[in-house]
C-alpha positions, 0 to 999 in steps of 0.5 A, spaced: 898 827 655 894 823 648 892 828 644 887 825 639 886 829 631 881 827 626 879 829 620 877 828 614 876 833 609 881 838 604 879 845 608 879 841 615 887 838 613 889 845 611 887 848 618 889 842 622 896 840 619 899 846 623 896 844 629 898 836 629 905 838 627 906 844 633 902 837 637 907 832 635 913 835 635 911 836 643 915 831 647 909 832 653 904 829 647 902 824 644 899 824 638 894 820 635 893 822 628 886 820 624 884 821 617 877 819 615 878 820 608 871 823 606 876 826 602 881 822 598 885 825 593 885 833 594 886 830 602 893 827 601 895 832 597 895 837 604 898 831 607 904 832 603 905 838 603 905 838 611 909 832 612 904 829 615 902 821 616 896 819 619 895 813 624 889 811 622 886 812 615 878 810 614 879 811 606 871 812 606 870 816 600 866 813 595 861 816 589 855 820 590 857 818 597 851 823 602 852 825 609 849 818 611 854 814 609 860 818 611 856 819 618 855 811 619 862 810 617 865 814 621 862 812 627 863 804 627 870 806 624 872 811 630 869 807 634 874 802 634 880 806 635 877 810 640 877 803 644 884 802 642 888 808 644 883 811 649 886 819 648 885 824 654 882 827 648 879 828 641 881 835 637 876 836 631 875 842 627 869 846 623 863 844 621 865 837 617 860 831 618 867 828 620 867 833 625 861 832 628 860 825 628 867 824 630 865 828 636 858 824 637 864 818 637 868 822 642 862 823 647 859 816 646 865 814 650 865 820 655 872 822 652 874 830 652 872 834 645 876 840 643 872 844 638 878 848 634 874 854 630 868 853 634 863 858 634 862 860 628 854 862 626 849 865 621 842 865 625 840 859 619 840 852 620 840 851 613 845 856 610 851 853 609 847 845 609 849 842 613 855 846 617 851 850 621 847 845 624 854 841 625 857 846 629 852 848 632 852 840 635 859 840 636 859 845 640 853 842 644 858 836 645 865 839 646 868 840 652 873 846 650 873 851 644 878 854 640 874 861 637 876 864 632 875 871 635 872 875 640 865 875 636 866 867 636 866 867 643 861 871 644 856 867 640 858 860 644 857 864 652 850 865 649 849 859 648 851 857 655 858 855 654 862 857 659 867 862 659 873 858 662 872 853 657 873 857 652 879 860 648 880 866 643 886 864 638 886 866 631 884 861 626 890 856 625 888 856 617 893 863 618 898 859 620 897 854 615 897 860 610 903 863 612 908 858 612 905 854 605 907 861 601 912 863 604 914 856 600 918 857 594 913 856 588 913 856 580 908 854 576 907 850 571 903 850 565 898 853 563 897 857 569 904 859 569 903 863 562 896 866 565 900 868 572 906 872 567 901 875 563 900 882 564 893 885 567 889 883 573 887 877 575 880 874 578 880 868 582 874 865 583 871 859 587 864 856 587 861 849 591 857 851 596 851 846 596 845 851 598 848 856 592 848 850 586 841 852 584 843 859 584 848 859 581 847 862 574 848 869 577 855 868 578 857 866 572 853 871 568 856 876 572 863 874 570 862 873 563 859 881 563 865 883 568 871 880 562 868 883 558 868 890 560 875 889 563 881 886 558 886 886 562 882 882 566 884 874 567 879 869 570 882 863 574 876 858 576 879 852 579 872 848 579 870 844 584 870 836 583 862 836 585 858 834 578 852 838 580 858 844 580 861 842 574 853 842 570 852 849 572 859 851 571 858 848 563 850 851 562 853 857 565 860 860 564 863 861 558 870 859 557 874 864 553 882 867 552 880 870 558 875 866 563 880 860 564 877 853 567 882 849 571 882 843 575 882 843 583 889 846 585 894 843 590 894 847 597 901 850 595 898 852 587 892 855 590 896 859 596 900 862 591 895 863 586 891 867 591 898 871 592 898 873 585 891 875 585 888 881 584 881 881 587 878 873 589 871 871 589 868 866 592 863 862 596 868 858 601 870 860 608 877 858 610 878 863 603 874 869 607 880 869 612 886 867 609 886 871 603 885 878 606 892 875 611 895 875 603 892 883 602 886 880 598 880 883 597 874 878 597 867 879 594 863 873 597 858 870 593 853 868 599 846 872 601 850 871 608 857 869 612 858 866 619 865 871 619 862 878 621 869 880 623 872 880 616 865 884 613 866 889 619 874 890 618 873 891 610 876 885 609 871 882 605 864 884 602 858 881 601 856 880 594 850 876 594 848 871 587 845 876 583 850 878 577 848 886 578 849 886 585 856 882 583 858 886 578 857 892 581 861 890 587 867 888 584 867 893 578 867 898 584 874 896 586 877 894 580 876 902 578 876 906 584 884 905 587 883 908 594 876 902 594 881 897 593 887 899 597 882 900 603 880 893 602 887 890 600 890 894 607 885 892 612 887 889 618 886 882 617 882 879 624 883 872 624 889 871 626 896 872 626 899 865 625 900 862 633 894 859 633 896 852 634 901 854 639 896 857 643 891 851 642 898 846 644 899 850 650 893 851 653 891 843 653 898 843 656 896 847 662 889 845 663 892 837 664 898 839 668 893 843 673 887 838 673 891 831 672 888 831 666 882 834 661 
């Protein structure tokens, strides 16, 4: 069986990489391995850390590049290898343009898509923008899909997708998670003199495209919430996007407290969100993988494609107002038994076997149907 991987980005990497090593360490596999590259520098460095080569690197990043350019790229760029290696079929992940456009790739071709993560859904095609539109097509495109959870899958079988063709797993990124911090780790300086200091710390996270003109709030709400904790340290790794980095400078003001720092390898960001104390931020992957850690997660958003983690106290809609900010986040920083009700709620993404089960069931389907 010729499995065939793309991505592109440093999220779909992270979740990705322990499904290409469970795929080629596989004798009954062959793995083809490519990387876009619609991320560069934060890409490798998941590579890196997870032992992993592509067979084909696009190295398509550029400056001020927009989804149409990534998305002509990729598609003249998979095109050609689609046609060398003709796999049984194309495992993409999320809600990326690398996804989706590799996806299109795929089906142009008429080869199987595997969509991994798939069914995830807010109800608005334009929160977040571009992704909930992206997956909505991947999953149009795709052949089978690797659901998060049982929410996940009922929300593509509404949509018509066939049972059968749908498998509840876990999140993979659980998978990466877990193996990355359990790696020995040590930080160097300066976060290492942060992480040793007494007191709590809050790590933040900002970069979603539809949240950078209302981002104000956020930032305004950490500056009051340092100040009415001095215990409290702020770690913010900031996004390499320009427009974040302005509203970051307008907005938030750096103090011995509120410390700016530049975005983290996989393996640093894992063992900060270990040594945190609470997490805000407007990503998704961090949704899942922080509570697995037994962190609790304040989502600057208005709403979030993983239910599941809002239903089971995992994680808590915080919106972009500072007062509604302040008031969610002051609420577990002093009430123990809030935080400990958060920090100890079970998390319902997953249990790191994902991949094993994604491996298996491709197996099992091409032995039983003489292909995919």
């Amino acid at each position: 069986m010729k499995v065939m991987t793309v991505f592109g980005t440093r999220p779909e990497g992270i979740k990705m990489a322990p499904l290409v090593n469970c795929l080629k360490n596989d004798p009954e596999v062959h793995h083809v391995c490519v990387n876009t590259a619609q991320h560069r520098d934060m890409l490798d460095q998941v590579m890196a850390i997870f032992q992993i080569s592509p067979d084909y690197d696009f190295n398509i990043m550029k400056y001020a590049q927009t989804p149409e350019t990534i998305s002509t790229s990729i598609l003249t760029e998979l095109s050609k290898v689609l046609n060398a290696e003709k796999p049984d079929i194309v495992l993409v992940h999320g809600d990326t343009t690398t996804a989706f456009i590799s996806s299109y790739a795929a089906f142009l071709k008429q080869i199987p898509v595997g969509h991994v993560e798939a069914g995830l859904r807010t109800g608005n095609r334009y929160s977040p923008f571009p992704e909930e539109m992206n997956r909505k097509l991947i999953d149009q495109l795709a052949t089978y899909h690797f659901a998060v959870t049982e929410g996940n899958k009922e929300n593509l079988m509404n949509e018509g997708i066939d049972e059968k063709n749908i498998l509840v797993t876990g999140n993979t990124v659980i998978d990466a998670l877990l193996e990355a911090a359990s790696k020995p780790f040590h930080f160097a300086p300066p976060l290492k003199d942060v992480v040793e200091k007494s007191g709590r710390i809050l790590l933040m996270t900002t970069h979603r495209r539809e949240n950078l003109q209302k981002l104000q709030g956020v930032y305004e709400a950490i500056n009051q919430i340092v100040r009415m904790y001095p215990d409290l340290q702020v770690i913010f790794p900031v996004h390499k996007n320009p427009l974040v980095r302005k509203a970051v400078e307008q907005s938030l003001h750096p103090s011995s407290r509120i410390h700016i720092a530049e975005p983290l390898d996989y393996l640093s960001f894992a063992h900060l969100m270990k040594a945190s104390y609470v997490i805000l931020t407007d990503s998704g992957g961090i949704q899942e993988e922080a509570p697995a850690l037994g962190k609790p997660v304040f989502v600057a958003r208005e709403n979030t494609e993983r239910p599941e983690g809002e239903k089971a106290g995992t994680i808590k809609l915080a919106g972009l107002n500072s007062a509604r900010i302040i008031e969610e986040i002051c609420f577990v920083l002093d009430d123990e038994g809030a935080y400990q009700k958060m920090a100890q709620a079970v998390n319902p993404y997953g249990d790191g076997l994902s991949s094993q089960r994604i491996k298996d069931f491709l197996l099992k389907t091409y032995r039983s149907q003489g292909g995919l």
